[in-house]
N, CA, C and O atoms as a DFTB+ gen file, in Angstrom:
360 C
 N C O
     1  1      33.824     159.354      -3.451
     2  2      33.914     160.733      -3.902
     3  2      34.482     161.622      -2.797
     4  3      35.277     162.539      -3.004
     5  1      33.930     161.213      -1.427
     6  2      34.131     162.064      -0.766
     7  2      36.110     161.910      -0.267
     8  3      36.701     162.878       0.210
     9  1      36.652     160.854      -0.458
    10  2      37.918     160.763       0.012
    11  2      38.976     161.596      -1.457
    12  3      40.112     162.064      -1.383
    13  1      38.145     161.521      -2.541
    14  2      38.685     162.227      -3.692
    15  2      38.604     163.406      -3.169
    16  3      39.673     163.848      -2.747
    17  1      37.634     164.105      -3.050
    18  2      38.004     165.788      -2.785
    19  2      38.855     165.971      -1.729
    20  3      39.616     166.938      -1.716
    21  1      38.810     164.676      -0.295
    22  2      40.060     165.195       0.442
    23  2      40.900     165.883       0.110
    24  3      41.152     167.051       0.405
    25  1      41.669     164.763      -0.907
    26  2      42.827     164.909      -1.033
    27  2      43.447     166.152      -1.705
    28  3      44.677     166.172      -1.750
    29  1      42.679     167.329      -2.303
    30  2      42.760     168.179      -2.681
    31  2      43.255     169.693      -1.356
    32  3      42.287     170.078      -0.700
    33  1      43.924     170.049      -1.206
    34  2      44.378     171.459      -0.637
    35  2      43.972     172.159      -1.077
    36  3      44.075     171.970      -2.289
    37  1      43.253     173.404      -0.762
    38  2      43.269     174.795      -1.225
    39  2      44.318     175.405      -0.567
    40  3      44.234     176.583      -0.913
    41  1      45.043     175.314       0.011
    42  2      46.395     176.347       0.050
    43  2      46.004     177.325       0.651
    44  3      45.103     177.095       1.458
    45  1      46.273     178.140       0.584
    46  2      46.151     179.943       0.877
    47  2      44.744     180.551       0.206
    48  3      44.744     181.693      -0.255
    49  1      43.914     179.970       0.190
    50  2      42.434     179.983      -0.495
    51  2      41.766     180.859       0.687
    52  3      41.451     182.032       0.487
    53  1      41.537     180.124       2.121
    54  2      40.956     180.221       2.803
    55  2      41.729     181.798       3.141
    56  3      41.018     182.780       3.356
    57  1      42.907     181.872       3.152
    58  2      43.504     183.140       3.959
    59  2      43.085     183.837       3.212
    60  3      42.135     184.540       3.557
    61  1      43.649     183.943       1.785
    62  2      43.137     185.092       0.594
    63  2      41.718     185.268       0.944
    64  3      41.459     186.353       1.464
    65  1      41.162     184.802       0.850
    66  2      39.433     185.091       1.185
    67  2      39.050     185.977       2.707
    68  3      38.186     186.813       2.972
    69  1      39.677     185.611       3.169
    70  2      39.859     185.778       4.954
    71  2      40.332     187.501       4.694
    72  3      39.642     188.418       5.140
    73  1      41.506     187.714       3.973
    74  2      42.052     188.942       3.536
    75  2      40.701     189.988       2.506
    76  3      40.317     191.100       2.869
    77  1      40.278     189.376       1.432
    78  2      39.452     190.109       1.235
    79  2      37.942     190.241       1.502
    80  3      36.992     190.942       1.152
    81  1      38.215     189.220       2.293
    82  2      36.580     190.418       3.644
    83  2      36.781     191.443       4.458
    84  3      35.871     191.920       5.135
    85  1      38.381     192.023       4.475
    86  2      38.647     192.701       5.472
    87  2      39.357     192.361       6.490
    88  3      39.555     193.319       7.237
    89  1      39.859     191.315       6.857
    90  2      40.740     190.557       7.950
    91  2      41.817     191.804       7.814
    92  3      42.083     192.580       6.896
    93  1      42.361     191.611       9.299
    94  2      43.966     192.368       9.331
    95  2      44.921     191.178       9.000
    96  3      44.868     189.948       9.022
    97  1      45.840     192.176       8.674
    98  2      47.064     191.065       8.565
    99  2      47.370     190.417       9.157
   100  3      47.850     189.364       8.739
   101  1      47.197     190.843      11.135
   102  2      47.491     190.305      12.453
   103  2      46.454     188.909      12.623
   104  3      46.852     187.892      13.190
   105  1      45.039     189.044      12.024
   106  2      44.346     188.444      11.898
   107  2      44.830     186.888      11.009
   108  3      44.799     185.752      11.482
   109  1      45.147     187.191       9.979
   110  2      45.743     186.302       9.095
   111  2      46.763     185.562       9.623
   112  3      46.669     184.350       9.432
   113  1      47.795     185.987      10.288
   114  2      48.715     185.290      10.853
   115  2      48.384     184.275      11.996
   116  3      48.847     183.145      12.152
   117  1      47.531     184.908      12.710
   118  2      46.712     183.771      13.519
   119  2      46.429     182.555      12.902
   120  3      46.794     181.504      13.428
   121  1      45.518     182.584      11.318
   122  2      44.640     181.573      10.993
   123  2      45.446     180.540      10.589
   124  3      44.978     179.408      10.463
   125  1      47.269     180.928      10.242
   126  2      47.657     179.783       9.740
   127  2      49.700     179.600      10.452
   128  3      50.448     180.453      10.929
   129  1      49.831     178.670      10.281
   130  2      51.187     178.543      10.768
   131  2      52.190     178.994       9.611
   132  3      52.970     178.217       9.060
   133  1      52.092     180.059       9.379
   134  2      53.370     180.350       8.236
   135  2      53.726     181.336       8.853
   136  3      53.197     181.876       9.824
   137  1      55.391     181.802       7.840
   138  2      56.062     183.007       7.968
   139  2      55.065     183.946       7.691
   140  3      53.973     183.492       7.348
   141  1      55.217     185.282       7.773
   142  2      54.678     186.323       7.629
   143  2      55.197     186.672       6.087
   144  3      54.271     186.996       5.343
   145  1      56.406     186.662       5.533
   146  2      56.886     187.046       4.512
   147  2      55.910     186.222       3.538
   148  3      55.424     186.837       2.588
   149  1      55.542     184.631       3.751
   150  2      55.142     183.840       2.976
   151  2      53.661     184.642       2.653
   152  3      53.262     185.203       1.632
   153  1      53.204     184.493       3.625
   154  2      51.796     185.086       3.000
   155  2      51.798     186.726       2.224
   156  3      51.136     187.006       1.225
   157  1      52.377     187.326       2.696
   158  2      52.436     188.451       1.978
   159  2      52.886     188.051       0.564
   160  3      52.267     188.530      -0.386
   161  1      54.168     187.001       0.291
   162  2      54.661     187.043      -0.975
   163  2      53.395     186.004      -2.009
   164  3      53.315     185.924      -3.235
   165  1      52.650     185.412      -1.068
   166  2      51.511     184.688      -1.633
   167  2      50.407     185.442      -2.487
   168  3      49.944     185.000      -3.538
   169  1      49.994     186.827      -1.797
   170  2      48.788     187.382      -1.791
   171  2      49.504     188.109      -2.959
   172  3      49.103     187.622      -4.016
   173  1      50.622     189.315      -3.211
   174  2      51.698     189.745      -4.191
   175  2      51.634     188.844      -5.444
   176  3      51.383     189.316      -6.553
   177  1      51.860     187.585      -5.240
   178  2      52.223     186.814      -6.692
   179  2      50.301     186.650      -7.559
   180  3      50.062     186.748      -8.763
   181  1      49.379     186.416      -6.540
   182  2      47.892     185.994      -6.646
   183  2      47.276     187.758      -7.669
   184  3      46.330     187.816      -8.453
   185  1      48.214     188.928      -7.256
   186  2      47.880     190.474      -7.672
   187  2      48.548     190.287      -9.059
   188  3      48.006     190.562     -10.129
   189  1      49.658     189.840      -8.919
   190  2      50.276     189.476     -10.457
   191  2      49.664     188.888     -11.455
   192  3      49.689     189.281     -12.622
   193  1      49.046     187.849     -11.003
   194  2      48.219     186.746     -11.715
   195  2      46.708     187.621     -11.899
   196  3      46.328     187.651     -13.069
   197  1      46.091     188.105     -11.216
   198  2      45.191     189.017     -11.433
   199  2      45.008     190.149     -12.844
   200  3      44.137     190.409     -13.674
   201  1      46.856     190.747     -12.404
   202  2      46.960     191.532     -13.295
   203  2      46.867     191.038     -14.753
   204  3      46.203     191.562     -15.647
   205  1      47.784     189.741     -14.858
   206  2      48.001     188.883     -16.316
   207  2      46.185     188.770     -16.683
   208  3      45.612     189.258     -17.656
   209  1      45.761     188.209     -15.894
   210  2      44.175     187.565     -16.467
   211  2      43.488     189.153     -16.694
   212  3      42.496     188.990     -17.405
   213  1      43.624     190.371     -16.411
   214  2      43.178     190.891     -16.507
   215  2      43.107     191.551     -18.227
   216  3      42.291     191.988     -19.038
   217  1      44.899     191.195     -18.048
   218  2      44.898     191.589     -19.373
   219  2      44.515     190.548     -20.426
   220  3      44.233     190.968     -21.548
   221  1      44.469     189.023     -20.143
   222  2      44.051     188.294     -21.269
   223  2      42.345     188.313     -21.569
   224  3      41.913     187.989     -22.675
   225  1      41.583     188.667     -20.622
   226  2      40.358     188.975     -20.635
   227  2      40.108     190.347     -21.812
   228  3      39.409     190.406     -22.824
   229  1      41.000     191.342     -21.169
   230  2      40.912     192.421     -22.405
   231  2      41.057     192.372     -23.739
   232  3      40.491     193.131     -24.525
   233  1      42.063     191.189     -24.125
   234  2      42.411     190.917     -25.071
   235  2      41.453     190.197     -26.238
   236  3      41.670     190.205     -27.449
   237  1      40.267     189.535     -25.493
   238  2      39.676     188.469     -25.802
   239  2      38.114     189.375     -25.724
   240  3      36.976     188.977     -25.973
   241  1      38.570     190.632     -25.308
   242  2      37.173     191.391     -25.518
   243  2      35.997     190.920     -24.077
   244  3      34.831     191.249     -23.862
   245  1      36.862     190.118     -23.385
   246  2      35.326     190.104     -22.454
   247  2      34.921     191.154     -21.460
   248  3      34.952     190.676     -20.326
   249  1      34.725     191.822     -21.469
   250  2      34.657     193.277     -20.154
   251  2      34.106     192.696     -19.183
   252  3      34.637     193.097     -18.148
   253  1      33.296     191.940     -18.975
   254  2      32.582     191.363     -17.837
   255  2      33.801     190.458     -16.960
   256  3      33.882     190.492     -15.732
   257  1      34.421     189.911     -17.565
   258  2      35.138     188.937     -16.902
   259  2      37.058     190.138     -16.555
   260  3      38.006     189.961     -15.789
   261  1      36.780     191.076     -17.466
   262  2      38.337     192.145     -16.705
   263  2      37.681     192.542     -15.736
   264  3      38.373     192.414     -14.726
   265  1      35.648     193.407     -15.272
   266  2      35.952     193.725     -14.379
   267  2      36.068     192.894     -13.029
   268  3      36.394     193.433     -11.971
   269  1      35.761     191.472     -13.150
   270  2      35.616     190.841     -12.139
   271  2      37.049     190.860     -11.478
   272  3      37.206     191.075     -10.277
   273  1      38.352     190.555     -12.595
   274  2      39.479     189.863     -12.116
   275  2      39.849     191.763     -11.692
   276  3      40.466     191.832     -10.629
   277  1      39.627     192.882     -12.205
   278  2      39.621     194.505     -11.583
   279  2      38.947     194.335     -10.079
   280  3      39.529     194.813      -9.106
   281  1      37.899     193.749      -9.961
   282  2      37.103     194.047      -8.551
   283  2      38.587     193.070      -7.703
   284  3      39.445     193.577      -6.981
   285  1      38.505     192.019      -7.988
   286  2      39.705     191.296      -7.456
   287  2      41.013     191.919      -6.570
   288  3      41.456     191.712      -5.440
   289  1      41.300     192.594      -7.447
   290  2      42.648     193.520      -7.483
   291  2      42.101     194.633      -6.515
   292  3      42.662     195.003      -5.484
   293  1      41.258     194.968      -6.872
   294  2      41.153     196.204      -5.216
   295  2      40.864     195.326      -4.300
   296  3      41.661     195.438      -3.369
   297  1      39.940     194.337      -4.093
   298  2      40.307     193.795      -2.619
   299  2      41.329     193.081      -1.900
   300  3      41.237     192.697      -0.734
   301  1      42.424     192.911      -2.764
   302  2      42.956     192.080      -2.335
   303  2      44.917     193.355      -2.180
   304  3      45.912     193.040      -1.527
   305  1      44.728     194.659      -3.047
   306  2      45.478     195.231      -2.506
   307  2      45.563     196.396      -1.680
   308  3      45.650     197.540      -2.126
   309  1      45.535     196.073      -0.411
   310  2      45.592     197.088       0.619
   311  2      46.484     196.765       1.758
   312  3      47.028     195.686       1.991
   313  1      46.548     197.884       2.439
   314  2      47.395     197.870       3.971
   315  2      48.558     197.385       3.837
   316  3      48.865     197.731       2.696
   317  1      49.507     196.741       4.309
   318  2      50.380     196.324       4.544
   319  2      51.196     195.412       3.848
   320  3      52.412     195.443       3.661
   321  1      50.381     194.628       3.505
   322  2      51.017     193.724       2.211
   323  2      51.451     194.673       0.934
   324  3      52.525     194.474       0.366
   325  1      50.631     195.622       0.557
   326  2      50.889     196.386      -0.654
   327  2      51.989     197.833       0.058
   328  3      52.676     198.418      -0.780
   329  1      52.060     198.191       1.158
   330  2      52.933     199.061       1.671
   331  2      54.330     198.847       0.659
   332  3      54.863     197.867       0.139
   333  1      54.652     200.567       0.690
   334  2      55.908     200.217       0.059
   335  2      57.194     200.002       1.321
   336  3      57.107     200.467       2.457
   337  1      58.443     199.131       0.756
   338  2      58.917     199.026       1.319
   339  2      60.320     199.161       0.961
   340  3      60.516     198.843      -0.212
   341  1      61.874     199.712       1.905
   342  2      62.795     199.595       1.541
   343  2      63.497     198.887       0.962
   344  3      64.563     199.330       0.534
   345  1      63.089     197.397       0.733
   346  2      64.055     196.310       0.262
   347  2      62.942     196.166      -1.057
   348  3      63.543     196.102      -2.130
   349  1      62.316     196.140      -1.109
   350  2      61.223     195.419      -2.180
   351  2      60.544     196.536      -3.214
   352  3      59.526     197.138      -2.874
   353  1      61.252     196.793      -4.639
   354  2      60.597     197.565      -5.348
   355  2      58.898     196.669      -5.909
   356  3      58.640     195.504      -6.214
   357  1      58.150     197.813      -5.829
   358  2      57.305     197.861      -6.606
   359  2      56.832     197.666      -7.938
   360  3      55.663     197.926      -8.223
């Protein structure tokens, strides 16, 4: 069992989490060997996916489960990653 779950990655699990306890961004870049663009465009696509489930939750009537994937979405958009920027519409 235990060589089965090895083999499993969480990816950007640990950073995303790392991000919404409050980590800086400077912080984040430490914890892992990537571009900087990567993780930002990681945490961006994870707000997207937030947004979608948010709305299929609404759809399906569960309020308990929009506000969870809502609590989601504020921690995970702040500072710098969500900054607007010249090249990158919103």
């Amino acid at each position: 069992e235990a060589a089965y779950l090895a083999r499993f990655d969480g990816g950007l699990m640990g950073l995303v989490g790392a991000w919404c306890e409050g980590k800086s961004f400077s912080e984040l870049c430490e914890m892992v060997d990537l571009f900087e663009g990567t993780i930002i465009r990681g945490i961006r696509r994870l707000s997207e996916l937030l947004d979608e489930l948010k709305s299929a939750a609404k759809a399906i009537g569960n309020e308990e489960l929009f506000q969870k994937f809502e609590e989601g979405c504020q921690l995970i958009r702040r500072d710098i990653v969500f900054a607007s920027s010249l090249y990158v519409e919103i």
